[in-house]
C-alpha positions in Angstrom: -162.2 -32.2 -106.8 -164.3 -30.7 -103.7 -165.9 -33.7 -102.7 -166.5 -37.4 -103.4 -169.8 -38.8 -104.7 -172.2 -41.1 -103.0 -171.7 -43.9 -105.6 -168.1 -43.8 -105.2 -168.1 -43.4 -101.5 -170.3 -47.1 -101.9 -167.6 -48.2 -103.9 -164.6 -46.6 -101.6 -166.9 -48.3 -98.4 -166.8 -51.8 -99.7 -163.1 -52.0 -100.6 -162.6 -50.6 -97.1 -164.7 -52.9 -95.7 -162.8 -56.0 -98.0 -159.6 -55.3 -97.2 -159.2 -53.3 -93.6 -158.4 -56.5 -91.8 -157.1 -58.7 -94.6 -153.3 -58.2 -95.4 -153.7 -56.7 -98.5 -153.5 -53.2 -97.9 -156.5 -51.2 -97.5 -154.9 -47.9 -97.8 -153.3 -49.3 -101.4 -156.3 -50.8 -102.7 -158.5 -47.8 -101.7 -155.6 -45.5 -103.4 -156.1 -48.1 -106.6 -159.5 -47.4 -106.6 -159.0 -43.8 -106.5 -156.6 -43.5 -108.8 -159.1 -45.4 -111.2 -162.1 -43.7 -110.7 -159.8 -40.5 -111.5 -159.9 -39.2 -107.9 -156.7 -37.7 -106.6 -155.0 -39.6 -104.1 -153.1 -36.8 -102.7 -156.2 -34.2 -101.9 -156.9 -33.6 -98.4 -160.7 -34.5 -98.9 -159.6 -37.6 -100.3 -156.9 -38.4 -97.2 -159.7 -37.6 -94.5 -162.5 -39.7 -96.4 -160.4 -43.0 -96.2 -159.3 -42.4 -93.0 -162.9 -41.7 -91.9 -164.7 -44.7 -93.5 -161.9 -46.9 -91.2 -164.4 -45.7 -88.1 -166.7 -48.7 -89.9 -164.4 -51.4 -90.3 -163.2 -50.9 -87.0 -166.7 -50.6 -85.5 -167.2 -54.0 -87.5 -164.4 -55.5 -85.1 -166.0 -53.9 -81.8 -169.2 -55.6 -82.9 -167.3 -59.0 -83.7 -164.9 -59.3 -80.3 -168.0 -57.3 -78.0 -167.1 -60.2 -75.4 -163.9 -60.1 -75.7 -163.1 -56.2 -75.7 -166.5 -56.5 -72.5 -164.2 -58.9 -70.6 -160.8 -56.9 -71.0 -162.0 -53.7 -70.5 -163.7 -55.2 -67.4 -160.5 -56.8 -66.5 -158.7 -53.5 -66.3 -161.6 -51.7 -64.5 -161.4 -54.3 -61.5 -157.6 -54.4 -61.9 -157.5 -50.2 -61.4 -159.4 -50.9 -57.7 -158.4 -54.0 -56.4 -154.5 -54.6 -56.8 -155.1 -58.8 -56.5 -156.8 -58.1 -60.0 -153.8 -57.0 -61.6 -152.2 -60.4 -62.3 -154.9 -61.1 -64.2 -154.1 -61.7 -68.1 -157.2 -59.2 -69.7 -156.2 -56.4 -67.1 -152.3 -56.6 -68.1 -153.7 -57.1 -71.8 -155.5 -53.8 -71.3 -152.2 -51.8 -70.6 -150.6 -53.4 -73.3 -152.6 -52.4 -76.0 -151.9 -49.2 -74.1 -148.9 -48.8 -73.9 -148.5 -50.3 -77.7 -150.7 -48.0 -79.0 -148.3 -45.0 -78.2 -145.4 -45.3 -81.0 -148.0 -45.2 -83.9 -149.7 -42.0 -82.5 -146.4 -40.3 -82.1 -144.8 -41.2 -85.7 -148.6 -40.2 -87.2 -149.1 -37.1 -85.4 -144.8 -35.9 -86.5 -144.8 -37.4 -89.7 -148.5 -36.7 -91.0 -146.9 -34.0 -93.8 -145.0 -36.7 -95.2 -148.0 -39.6 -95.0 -150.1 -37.2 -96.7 -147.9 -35.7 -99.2 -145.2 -37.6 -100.7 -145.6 -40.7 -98.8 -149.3 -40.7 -100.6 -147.9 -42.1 -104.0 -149.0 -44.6 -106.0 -145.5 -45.7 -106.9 -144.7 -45.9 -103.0 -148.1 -48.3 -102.8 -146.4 -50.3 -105.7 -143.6 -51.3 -103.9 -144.6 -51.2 -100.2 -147.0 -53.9 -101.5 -143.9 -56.4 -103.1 -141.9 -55.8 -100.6 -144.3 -56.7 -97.9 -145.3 -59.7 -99.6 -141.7 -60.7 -99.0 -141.3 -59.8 -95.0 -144.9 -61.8 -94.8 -143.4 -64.8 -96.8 -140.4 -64.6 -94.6 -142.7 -64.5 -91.3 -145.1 -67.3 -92.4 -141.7 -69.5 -92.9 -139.8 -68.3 -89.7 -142.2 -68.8 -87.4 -142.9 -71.7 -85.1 -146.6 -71.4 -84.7 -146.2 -72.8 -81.2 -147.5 -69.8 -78.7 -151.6 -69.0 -78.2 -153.1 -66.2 -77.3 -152.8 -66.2 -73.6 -149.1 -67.0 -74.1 -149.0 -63.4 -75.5 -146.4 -61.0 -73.4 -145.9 -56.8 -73.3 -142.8 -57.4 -75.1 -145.2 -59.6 -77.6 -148.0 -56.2 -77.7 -144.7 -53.6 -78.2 -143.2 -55.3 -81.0 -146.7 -55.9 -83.1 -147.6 -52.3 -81.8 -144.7 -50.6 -83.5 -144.7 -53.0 -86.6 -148.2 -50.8 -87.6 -145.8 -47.5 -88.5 -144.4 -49.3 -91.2 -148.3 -49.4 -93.1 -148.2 -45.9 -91.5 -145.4 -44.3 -93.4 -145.7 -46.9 -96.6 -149.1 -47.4 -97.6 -149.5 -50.8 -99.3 -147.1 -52.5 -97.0 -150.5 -53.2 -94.8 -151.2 -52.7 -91.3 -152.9 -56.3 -91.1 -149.4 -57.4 -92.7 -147.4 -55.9 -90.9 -148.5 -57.0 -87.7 -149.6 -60.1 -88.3 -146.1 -60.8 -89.6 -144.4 -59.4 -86.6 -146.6 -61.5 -84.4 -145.1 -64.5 -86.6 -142.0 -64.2 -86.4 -142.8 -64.0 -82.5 -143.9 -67.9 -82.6 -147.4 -66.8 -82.5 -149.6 -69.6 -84.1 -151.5 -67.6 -87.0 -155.0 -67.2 -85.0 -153.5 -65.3 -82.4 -151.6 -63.4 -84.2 -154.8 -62.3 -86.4 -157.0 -61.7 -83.3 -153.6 -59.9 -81.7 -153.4 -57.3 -85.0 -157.2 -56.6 -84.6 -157.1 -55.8 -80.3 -154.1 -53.6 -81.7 -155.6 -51.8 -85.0 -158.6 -50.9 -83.0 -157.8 -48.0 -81.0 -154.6 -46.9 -83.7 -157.7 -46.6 -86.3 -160.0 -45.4 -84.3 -158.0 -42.3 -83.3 -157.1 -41.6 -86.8 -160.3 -41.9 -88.1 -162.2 -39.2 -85.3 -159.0 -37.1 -86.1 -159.2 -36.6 -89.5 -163.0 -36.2 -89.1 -163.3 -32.4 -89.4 -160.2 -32.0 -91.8 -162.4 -34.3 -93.9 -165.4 -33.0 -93.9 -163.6 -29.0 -93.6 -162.2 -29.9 -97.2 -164.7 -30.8 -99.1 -165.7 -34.1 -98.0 -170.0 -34.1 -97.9 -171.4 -35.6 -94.8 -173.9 -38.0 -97.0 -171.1 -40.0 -98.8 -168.9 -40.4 -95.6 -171.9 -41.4 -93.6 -172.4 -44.3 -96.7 -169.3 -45.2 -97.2 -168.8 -45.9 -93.3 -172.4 -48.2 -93.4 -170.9 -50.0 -96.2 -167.0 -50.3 -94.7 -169.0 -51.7 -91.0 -171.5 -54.3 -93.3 -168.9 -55.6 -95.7 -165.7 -55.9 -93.2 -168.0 -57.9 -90.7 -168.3 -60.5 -92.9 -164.3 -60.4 -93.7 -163.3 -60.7 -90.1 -165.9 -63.4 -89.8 -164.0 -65.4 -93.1 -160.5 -64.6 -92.0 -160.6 -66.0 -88.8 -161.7 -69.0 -90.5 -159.3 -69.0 -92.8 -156.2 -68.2 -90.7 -156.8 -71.6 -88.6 -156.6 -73.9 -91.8 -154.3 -72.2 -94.1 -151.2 -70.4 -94.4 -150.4 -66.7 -96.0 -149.3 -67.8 -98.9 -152.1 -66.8 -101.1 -152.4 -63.4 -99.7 -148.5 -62.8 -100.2 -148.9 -64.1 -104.0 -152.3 -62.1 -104.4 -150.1 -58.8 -103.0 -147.4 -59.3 -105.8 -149.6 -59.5 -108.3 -151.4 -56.6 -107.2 -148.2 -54.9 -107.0 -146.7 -55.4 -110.4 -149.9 -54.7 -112.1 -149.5 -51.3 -110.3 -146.6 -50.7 -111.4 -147.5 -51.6 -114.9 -150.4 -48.6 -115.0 -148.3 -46.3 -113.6 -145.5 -47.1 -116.1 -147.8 -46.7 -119.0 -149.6 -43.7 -117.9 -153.1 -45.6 -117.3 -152.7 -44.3 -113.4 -150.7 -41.5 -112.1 
């Protein structure tokens, strides 16, 4: 396959767009999808598309937390030239995300033969999504629920930070998952840590969608469908951040943890009978 078609890069867009932010998996369900539509999961086209269309879901956030992201950035300006500005929350917030944002470049940058070769598999998706299900389970229970957003610490920002290498080297475990989870089992109450694993993901996915970007389009992936497929990821995962935060405040995880199991036996159940390979 040289290149993905403009109807599946709609398709490819939207479950981007569903699942980015939710902690489901994006990378798993768009390898489902793949896998179902009969396009190789493993082909370097392929890899650079999904990474590419992420540029939309994260734009998606940028467009959602403009204030916020206006007022930290800001923050962190002032702090840089006046030092009474540096005990401020946003401008130590800035570094954070900083200095968090570090681990996950390193570990992609060494270990991208691995997260695009064998680390690409189906069967890896299959369990990374069960067995996440369980450490988000485990998180919801653990946790107190009892610290806000502005109770958030560098220690906090590190931890959540370096919980996004496990979706990194085991797609289907989640990114959204993984750090929401972290941020759990940190006392977080379930807002904050939702609005802390989007401040994170944004730069981490940002960076690996403008890398990829010439590997993706250099190997086959047209201009055209990546174009569409990032509209469609920015439309539809607007209106997912916009549900989730809704649904974070009233409910627990539960639903998404049993939703990921079941996901993640039925995949195992088509690669066992040969339906997906």
């Amino acid at each position: 396959m040289s290149a993905i078609s403009i109807g599946q890069a709609v398709v490819l867009g939207a479950v981007e767009g569903v699942t980015e932010f939710l902690p489901v998996s994006s990378t798993g369900h768009l390898k489902i999808t793949e896998g179902l539509m009969g396009i190789p999961v493993d082909n370097t086209a392929v890899v650079g598309f999904s990474a590419v269309i992420q540029v939309g879901a994260i734009a998606a956030a940028l467009v959602y937390f403009f204030k916020d992201i206006v007022r930290i950035v800001g923050a962190w300006f002032r702090g840089l030239r006046n030092r009474e500005e540096r005990y401020h929350h946003d401008y130590k917030f800035a570094w954070w995300v900083i200095y968090a944002t570090i681990p996950i470049v390193v570990v992609g940058l060494a270990a991208k033969p691995l997260i695009e070769g064998p680390l690409a598999s189906l069967w890896v998706v299959a369990g990374s999504l069960i067995i996440g299900s369980g450490v988000m389970w485990a998180a919801d229970q653990m946790g107190r629920h009892k610290r806000g957003e502005d109770d958030t610490s560098l220690k906090d920002a590190m931890w959540v930070g370096c919980s996004q290498i496990l979706a990194l080297l085991f797609p289907g475990f989640s990114r959204s998952g993984a750090t929401m989870s972290t941020a759990l089992i940190l006392d977080l109450e379930r807002v904050a840590a939702t609005r802390l694993s989007f401040f994170l993901g944004i730069p981490a996915l940002t960076g690996a969608g403008i890398y990829e970007l010439k590997d993706a389009i250099g190997s086959g992936a047209a201009v055209a469908p990546l174009a569409i497929g990032t509209v469609v990821s920015f439309v539809v995962a607007y209106a997912s951040i916009s549900w989730l935060l809704k649904f974070v405040a009233k409910h627990s995880f539960n639903s998404f943890v049993i939703y990921r199991i079941l996901v993640g036996v039925l995949l195992f159940g088509l690669l066992g009978a040969g339906v997906l390979s």
